[in-house]
N, C-alpha and C positions, 0 to 999 in steps of 0.2 A: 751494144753495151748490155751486160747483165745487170739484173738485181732480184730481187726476191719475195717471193708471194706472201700473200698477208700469215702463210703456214709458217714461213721460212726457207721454201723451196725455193730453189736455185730456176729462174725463171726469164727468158727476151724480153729486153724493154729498154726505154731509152733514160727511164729515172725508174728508179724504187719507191719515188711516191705517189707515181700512178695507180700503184695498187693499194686500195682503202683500207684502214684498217676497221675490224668488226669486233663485235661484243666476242668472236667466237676466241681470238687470238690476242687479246688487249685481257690482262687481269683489273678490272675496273678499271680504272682510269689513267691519264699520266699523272705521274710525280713533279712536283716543282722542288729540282733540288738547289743547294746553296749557289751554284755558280749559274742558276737562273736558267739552266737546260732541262728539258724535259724526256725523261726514262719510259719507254714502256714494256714492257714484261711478253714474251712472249708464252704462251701456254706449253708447258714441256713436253705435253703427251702428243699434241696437236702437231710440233716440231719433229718429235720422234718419228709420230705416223709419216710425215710429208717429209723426211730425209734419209729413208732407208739404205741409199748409196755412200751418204756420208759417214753414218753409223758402222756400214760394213768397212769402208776403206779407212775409219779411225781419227777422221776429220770431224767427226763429231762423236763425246764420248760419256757416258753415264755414270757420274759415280755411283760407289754401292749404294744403296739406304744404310748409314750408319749414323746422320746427322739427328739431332734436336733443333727445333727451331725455336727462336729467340727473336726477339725483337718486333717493333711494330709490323715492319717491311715483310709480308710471304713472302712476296715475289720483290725479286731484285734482279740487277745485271750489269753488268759492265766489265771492261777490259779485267784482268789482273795483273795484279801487281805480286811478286811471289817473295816470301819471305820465309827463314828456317831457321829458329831459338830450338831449346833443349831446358825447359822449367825456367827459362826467364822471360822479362816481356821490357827492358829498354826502349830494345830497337824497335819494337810495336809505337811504344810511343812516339818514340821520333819521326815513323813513317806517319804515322797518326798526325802528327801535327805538318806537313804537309797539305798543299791543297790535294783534294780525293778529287776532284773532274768528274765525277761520276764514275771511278774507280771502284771494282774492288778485291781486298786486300786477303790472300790466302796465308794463310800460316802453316806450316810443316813443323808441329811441338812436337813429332815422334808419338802420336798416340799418349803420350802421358796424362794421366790420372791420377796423379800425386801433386799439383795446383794447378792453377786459375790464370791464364794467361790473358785474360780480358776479363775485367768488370766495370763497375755501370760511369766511371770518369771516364775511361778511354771511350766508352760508347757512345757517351753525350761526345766528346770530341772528335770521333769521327763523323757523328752527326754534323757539327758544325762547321767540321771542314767540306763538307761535301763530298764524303764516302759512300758511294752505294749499299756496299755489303762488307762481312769479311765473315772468311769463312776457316773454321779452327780445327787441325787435327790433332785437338787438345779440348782443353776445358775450360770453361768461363765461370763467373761468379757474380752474386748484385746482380741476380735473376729476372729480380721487381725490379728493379732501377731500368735494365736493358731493356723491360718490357714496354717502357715507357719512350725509349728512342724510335727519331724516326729514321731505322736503319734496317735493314738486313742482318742476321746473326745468324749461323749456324757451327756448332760444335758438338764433339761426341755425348759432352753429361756437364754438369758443374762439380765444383768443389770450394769449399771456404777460405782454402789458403793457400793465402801471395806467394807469388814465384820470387825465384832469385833477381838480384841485379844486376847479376854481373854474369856471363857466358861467350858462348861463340855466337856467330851470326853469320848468317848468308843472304844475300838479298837476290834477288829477280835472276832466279833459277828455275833448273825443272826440280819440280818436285815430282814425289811420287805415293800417293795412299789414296785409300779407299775404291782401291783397285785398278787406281788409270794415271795417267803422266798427267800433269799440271806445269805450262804452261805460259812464265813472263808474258805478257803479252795477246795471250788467247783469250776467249771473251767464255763469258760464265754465266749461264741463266740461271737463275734459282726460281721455284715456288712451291708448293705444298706437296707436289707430287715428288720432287729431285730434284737434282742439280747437273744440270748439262756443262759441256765445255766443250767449244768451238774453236777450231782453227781461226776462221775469221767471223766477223760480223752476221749474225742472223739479224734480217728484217724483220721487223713485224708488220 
């Protein structure tokens, strides 16, 4: 059986929690999130160094640096969930109020910079439902309000004003910005350094 080193290298062993985790690959500590599981963060650089074959074959993939970060959470991770508005945020809410599982939730707004497709009700709400992250190719709003959740946020900038109500939607698709395919179902590390995206599960 495989599993994977405390880097995230693909590693022989009979369980993946044979191998410890250290200060070197743990960003502080675990998280206790709402559904009473615990998150840990792998170090991005740390991953990148110790998976140079995944990187090359595209199973593991970097988005650009074009994010802001937001939110209590540096560091986050879990599955995604993929989602694709156009200056509205409905359907945000709706997946929002959902349980997160330790989810989290991408958004594909098209780059736009003409409003706010999260501010700080939806991010206390995905707080509470047990959302790991969500991450916008778009803009958020209620700066201070979001800084105060304990969540994951990242998006290109903010802006002061609400989006529409009413638009099209696509849910748990590929998307595609900041230079790399995104992934229903692929797992997403975030922390200070980037944001990775994985085919399957990286250990820490």
């Amino acid at each position: 059986m495989y599993g994977r080193s405390t880097y995230g290298k693909l590693t022989s062993s009979s369980s993946p929690s044979t191998f410890p985790a250290t200060s070197a690959t743990l960003m502080a500590s675990r998280r206790l999130v709402t559904q009473g599981e615990y998150v840990a963060s792998l170090v991005t650089a740390e991953a990148c160094d110790s998976n140079a074959g995944l990187l090359l074959s595209g199973d593991l993939r970097c988005l650009q640096p074009i994010f802001q970060i937001y939110g209590q959470r540096r560091a986050f991770s879990g599955p995604i969930v993929t989602l694709k508005v156009f200056e509205h945020n409905v359907s945000v809410r709706e997946l929002l109020e959902t349980k997160g599982k330790g989810r989290v939730l991408v958004i594909d707004g098209g780059g736009s910079k003409r409003c706010a497709l999260l501010g700080g009700n939806l991010a206390q709400l995905a707080q509470n439902m047990g959302w790991a992250g969500i991450v916008i190719n778009g803009c958020i709003r209620d700066v201070e309000e979001i800084k105060n959740c304990d969540i994951g946020v990242r998006a290109l900038a903010s802006h002061p004003q609400k989006p529409n109500k009413k638009g099209v939607t696509e849910k748990h698709l590929t998307v595609h910005f900041a230079g790399t395919l995104l992934c229903d179902g692929e797992w997403l590390y975030a922390d200070s350094d980037t944001i990775l995206v994985s085919r399957t599960e990286l250990s820490v």
